[in-house]
C-alpha positions in Angstrom: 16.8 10.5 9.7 14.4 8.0 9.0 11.2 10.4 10.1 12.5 12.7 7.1 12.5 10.4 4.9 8.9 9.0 5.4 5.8 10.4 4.5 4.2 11.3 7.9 1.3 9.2 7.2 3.8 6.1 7.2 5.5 7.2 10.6 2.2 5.1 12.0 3.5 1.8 10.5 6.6 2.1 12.3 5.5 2.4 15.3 3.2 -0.7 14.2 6.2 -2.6 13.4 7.9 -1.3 16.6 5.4 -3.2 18.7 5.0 -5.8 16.1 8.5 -6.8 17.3 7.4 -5.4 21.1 5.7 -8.6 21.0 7.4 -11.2 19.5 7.7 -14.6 21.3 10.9 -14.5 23.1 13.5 -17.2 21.7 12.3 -16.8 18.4 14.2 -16.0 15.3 13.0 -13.6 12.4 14.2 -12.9 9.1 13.5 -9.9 7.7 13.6 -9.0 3.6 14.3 -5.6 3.2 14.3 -4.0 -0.6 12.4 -0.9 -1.3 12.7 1.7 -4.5 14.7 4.1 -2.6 18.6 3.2 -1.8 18.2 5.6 0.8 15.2 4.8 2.3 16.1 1.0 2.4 20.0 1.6 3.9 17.2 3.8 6.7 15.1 0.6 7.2 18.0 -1.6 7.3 19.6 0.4 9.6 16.9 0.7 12.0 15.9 -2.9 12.1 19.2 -3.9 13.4 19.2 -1.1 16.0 15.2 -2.5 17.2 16.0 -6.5 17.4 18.9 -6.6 19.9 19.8 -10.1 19.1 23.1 -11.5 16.8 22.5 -10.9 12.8 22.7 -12.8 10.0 23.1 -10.9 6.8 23.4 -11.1 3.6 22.5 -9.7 0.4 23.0 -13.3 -1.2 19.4 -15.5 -0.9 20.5 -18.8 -1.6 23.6 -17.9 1.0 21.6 -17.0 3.6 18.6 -19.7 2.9 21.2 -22.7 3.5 22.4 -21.0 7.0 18.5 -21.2 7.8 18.1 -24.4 6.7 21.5 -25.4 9.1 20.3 -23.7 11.9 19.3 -25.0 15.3 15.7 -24.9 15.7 16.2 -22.5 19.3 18.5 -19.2 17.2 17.0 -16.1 18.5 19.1 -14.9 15.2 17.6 -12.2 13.2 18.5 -13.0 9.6 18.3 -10.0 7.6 18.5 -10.2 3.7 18.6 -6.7 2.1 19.6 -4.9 -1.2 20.3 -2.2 -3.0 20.2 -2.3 -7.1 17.1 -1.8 -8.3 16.5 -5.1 -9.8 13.0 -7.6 -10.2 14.1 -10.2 -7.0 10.5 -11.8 -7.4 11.5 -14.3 -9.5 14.4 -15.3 -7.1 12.5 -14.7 -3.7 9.6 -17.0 -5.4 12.2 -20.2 -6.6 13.4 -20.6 -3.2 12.0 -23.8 -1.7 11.6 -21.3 1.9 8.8 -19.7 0.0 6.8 -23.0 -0.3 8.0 -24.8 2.6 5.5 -24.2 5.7 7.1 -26.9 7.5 10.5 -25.1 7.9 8.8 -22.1 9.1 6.5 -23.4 11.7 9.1 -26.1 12.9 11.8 -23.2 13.4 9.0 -20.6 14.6 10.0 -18.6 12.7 8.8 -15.0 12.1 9.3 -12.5 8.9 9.1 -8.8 8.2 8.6 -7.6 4.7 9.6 -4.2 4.1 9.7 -4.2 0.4 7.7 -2.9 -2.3 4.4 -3.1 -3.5 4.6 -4.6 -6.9 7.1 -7.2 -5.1 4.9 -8.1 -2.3 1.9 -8.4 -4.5 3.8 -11.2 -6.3 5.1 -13.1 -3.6 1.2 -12.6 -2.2 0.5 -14.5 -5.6 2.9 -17.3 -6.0 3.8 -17.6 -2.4 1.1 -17.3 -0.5 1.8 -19.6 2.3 4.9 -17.7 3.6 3.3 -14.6 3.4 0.2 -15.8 5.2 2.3 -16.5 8.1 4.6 -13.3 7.9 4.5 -11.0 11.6 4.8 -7.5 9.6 3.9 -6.9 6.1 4.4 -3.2 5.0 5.3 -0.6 1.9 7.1 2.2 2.9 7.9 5.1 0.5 10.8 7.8 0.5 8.7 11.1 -0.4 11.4 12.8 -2.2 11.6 10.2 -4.3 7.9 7.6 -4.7 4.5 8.3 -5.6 2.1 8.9 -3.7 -1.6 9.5 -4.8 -3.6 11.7 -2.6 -6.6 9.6 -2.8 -5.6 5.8 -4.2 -9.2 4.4 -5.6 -8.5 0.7 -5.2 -10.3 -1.5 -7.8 -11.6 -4.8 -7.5 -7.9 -6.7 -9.4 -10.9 -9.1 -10.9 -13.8 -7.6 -12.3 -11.8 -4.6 -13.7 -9.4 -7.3 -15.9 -12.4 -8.7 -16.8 -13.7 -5.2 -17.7 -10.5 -4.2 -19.4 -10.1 -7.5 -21.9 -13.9 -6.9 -22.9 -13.0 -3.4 -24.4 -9.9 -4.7 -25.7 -11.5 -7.2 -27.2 -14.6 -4.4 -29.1 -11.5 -1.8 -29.6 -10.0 -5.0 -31.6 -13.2 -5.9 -33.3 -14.2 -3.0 -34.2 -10.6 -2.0 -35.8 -10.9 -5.2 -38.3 -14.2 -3.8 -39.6 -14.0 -3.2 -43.5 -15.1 0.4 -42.9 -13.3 2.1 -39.7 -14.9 5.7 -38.7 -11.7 7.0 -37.0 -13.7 9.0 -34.2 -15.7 6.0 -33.0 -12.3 3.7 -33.0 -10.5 6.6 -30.6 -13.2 7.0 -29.2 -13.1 3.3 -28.3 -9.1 3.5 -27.6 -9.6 6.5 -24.9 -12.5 4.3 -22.8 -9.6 1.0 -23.2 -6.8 3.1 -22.5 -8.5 5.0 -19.5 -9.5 1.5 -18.0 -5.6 0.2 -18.0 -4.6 3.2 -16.4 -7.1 2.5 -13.9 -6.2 -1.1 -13.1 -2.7 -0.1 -13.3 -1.6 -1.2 -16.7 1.0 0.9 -17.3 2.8 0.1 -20.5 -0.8 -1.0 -22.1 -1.8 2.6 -20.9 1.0 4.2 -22.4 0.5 2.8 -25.7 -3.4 3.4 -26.1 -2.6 7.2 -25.0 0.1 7.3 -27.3 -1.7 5.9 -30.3 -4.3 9.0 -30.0 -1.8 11.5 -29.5 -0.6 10.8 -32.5 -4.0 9.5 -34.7 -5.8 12.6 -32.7 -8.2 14.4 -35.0 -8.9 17.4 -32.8 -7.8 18.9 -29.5 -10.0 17.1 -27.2 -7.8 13.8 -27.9 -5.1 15.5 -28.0 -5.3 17.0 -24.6 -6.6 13.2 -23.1 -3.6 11.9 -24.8 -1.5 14.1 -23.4 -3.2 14.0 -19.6 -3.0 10.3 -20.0 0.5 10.0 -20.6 1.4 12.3 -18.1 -0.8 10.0 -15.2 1.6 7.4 -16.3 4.6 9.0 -15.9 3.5 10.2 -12.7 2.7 6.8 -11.2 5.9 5.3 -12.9 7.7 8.1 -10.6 9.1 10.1 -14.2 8.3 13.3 -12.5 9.6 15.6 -15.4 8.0 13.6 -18.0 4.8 13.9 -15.9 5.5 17.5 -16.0 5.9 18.2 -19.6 2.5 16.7 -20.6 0.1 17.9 -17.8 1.6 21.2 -18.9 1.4 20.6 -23.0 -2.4 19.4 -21.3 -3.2 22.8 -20.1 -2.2 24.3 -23.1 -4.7 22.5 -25.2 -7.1 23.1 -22.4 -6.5 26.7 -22.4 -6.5 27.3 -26.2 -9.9 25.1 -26.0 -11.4 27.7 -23.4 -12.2 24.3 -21.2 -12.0 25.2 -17.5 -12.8 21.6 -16.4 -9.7 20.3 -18.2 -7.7 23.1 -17.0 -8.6 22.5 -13.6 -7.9 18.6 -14.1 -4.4 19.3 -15.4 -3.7 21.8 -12.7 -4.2 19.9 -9.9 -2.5 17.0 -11.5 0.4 19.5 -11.8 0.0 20.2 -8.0 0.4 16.3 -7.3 3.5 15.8 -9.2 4.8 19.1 -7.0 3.6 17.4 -3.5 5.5 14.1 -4.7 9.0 16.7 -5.2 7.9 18.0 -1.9 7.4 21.6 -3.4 4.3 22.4 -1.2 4.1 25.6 -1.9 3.9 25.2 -5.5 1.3 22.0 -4.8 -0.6 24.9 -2.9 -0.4 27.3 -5.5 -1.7 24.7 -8.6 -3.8 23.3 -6.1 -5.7 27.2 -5.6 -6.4 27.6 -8.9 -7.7 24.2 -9.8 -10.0 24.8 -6.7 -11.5 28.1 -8.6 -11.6 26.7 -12.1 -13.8 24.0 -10.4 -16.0 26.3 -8.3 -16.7 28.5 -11.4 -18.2 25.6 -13.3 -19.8 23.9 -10.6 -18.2 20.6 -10.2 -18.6 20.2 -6.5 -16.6 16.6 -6.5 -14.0 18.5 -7.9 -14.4 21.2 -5.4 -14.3 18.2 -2.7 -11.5 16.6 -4.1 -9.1 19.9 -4.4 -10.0 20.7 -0.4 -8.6 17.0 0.2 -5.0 17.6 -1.3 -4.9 21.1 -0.1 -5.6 19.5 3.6 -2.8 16.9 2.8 0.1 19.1 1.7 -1.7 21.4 5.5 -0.9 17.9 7.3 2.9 17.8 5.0 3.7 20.7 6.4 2.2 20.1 10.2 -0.7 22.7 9.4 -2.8 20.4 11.5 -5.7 22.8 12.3 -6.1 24.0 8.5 -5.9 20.2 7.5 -8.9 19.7 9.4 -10.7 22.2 8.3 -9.8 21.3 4.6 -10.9 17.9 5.6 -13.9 18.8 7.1 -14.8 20.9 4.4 -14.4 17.9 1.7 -16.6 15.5 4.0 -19.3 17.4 3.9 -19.4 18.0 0.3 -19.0 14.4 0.0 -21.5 13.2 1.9 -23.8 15.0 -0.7 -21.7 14.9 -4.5 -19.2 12.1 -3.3 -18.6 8.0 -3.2 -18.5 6.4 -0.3 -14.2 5.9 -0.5 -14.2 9.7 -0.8 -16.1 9.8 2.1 -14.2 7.2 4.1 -10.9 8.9 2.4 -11.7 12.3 4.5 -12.7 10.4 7.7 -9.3 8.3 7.5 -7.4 12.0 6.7 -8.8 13.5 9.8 -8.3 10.7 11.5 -4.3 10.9 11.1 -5.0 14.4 11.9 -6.3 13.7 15.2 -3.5 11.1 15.9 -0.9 13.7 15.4 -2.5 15.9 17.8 -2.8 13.0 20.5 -6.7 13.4 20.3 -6.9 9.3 20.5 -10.6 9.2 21.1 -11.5 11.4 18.2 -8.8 9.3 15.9 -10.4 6.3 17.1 -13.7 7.6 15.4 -12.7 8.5 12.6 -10.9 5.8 11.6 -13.8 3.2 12.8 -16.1 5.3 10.3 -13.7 4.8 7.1 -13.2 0.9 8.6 -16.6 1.0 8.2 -17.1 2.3 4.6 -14.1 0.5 3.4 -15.9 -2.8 4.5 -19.2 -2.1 3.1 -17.2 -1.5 -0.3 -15.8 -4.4 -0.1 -12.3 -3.3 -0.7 -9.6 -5.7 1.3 -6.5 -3.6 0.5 -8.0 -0.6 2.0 -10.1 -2.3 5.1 -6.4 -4.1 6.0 -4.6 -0.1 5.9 -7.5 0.8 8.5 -7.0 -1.7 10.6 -3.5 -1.3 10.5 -4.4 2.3 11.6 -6.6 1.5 14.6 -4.2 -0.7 15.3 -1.5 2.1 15.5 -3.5 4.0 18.2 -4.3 1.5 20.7 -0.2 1.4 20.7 0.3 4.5 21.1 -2.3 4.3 24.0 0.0 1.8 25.6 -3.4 -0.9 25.0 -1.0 -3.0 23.0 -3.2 -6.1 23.1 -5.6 -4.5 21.6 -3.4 -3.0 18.9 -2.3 -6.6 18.5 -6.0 -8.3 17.5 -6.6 -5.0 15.2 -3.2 -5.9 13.3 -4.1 -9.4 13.2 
C-alpha cells in the first residue's frame, strides 16, 4: 500500500531507512516520531515501522506519557518507542519543551537512536531549537502522500540567510518609498511585485499572499493583474489549496491571452500542468505541459523549453515511462548546459539518475548522481548536497555494499 502512496522518487528513502535500521547496534532502543500531513500516509508509516523493528513497542500518542517511560527505563530496552499522530496540529512547540530535546546526556547514556518521519516545516524547527537531538538522530526524512502534498518539479533551494536579508531590504524601500509625500502608484507596485516575488521565493507564504493581493486589487493594468493573479495561485499551490491554485493560474491565462502574451500563457500553463501532476492527473499534466512547451518554443525561450522537457520526463518516470523520461531528461540537459544554471543542470543529472536506478543500471545511476553531488556542492546548497547523498547512498544498498551506503548517509 505504502508504494502507492509515495511518490516513486521517495521509494529510495525507504529503502534507506530499511537499512538504516539493517544496521542498527543490536540491544539498542529507538524511538521513532512519526507525524506527517497525510492521515493516511502517516497510519502507512506507522504501520510499517512496527512491521521492520521486531522488537516490543512502546506507543503512544501522548509525549509527556511516553517521555517519563523513557526516562524510567533500564538503560539495556531494545524497546522501540513509537510516538505518532494524527490531527493536523503545530507539535513543534510541544516536541521542542520537552527536556529529551535538550538533554544529550539521556540519549547517549541510553544509546539511544531516533527516526524522524515528520514534516518538513516541523523538522526545520526542531533542526532550529533542538539541534542537539537532531544532530544525533539515525534517520531524518520527509515523506509525502502524492495524492495529497506538493511537490515542485524542480525545488530551487535558496540560501535561508542572504535571501531574509534580501527580502527585509525591499521591505524596508517598498516601506520608504510608500511614506513619500508624493507616491507614483506604478513605481510603488512596481516595488510590491519585486517584495512579493522575493517572499514567495524564500517561502513566505502569508507575506506573499498579501503583497499579491494588494496588486490585484491596486492593479492599474493587466500586466499586474495577471502577476497578481499567478502569484496567488504559486501560493496556493505550495500551501496544497489545489482548487484555489486552479482558479487563478486559469483567471492568469485569461489576462495573458486577452494580452496576446505567449510567455505568460506558457508560464500559467505549465503551472496549470503542476497543480494536475500533484492530483496525479498525468495526462492532463501532459496535455498543459504540450502546449506550454510550444508557446515557449515559438518565442524562443530555450530555459523555458528546458524546463517544460523536465516535468514532461517527470510525469514519463510517474507513469514508469522510463525510456521517454530519459530522453526528456536528456533533452533538458543539454539545453541546460548552454541556457541553464548550474541546479538545472544538476536537477536533470539527479532525474536521470533515478531513472537509471529504476532500471537497475547502478553504474550509470552512480554517475549521475555523483555529477549533481557535484554541482550541488559547488553551489553551496546543504539541503540539496544532503538529498544526493542520501541518493548515492540508496544505490550502494541496493547493491548489497551496505557499508558504503552507510558512510554516504552519514
Amino acid at each position: 500500500m505504502i508504494k502507492e502512496i509515495l511518490p516513486k522518487g521517495e521509494l529510495v528513502l525507504m529503502r534507506e531507512l530499511e537499512v538504516t535500521l539493517q544496521l542498527r547496534d543490536e540491544g539498542s532502543p529507538y524511538l521513532a516520531i512519526i507525524g506527517v500531513d497525510s492521515e493516511i500516509l502517516n497510519q502507512e508509516l506507522y504501520d510499517w515501522l512496527r512491521n521492520h523493528i521486531t522488537v516490543e513497542v512502546e506507543t503512544s500518542e501522548d509525549w509527556q506519557q511516553l517521555e517519563g517511560v523513557l526516562q524510567k527505563e533500564e538503560e539495556n530496552s531494545t524497546k522501540l518507542y513509537l510516538y505518532s499522530w494524527n490531527t493536523p496540529i503545530d507539535h513543534a512547540d510541544l516536541l521542542i519543551s520537552n527536556a529529551l530535546f535538550h538533554n544529550r546526556d539521556v540519549l547517549f547514556r541510553k544509546n539511544l537512536h531516533a527516526v524522524f518521519i515528520i514534516s518538513n516545516r516541523l523538522l526545520q524547527k526542531l533542526r532550529t531549537k533542538a539541534f542537539d537531538f537532531v544532530s544525533v538522530s539515525s534517520f531524518v526524512a520527509e515523506f509525502h502522500d502524492q495524492a495529497a502534498s506538493v511537490n515542485l518539479d524542480l525545488g530551487l533551494i535558496p540560501n535561508p540567510l542572504a535571501e531574509t536579508e534580501t527580502y527585509e531590504s525591499l521591505l524596508k524601500d517598498w516601506q520608504n518609498y510608500t511614506q513619500q509625500s508624493e507616491v507614483n502608484l506604478e513605481i510603488k507596485l512596481q516595488k510590491l511585485l519585486q517584495l512579493a516575488e522575493h517572499a514567495l521565493k524564500i517561502s513566505k507564504l502569508e507575506e506573499a499572499q498579501h503583497h499579491f493581493q494588494t496588486i490585484l486589487e491596486e492593479a492599474i493594468n493587466q500586466y499586474y493583474q495577471g502577476k497578481a493573479l499567478n502569484g496567488l495561485g504559486q501560493v496556493a499551490y505550495q500551501l496544497s489549496q489545489i482548487e484555489e491554485a486552479f482558479v487563478n493560474f486559469d483567471n492568469a491565462l485569461q489576462v495573458a491571452l486577452s494580452q496576446g502574451n505567449k510567455e505568460e500563457q506558457a508560464e500559467n500553463l505549465r503551472w496549470v500542468g503542476m497543480a494536475h501532476r500533484t492530483r496525479a492527473n498525468l495526462n492532463s499534466a501532459l496535455n498543459y505541459y504540450q502546449d506550454a512547451l510550444a508557446l515557449y518554443r515559438k518565442t524562443g525561450n530555450q530555459q523555458g523549453v528546458a524546463r517544460i522537457l523536465s516535468a514532461i520526463g517527470l510525469v514519463y518516470y510517474d507513469q514508469s515511462k522510463n525510456q521517454q523520461a530519459l530522453e526528456k531528461f536528456r533533452a533538458a540537459l543539454d539545453i541546460n548546459k548552454e541556457f541553464g544554471t548550474s541546479i538545472e543542470i544538476a536537477s536533470n543529472f539527479g532525474n536521470m539518475g533515478n531513472v537509471y536506478y529504476d532500471l537497475s543500471d547502478y553504474d550509470k545511476a552512480l554517475q549521475c548522481a555523483h555529477q549533481a553531488l557535484g554541482l550541488y556542492r559547488e553551489i553551496g546548497n546543504p539541503q540539496l548536497t544532503a538529498n544526493q547523498l542520501g541518493n548515492i547512498g540508496n544505490i550502494f544498498s541496493v547493491k548489497g555494499e551496505l557499508e558504503e551506503a552507510l558512510r554516504y548517509y552519514k
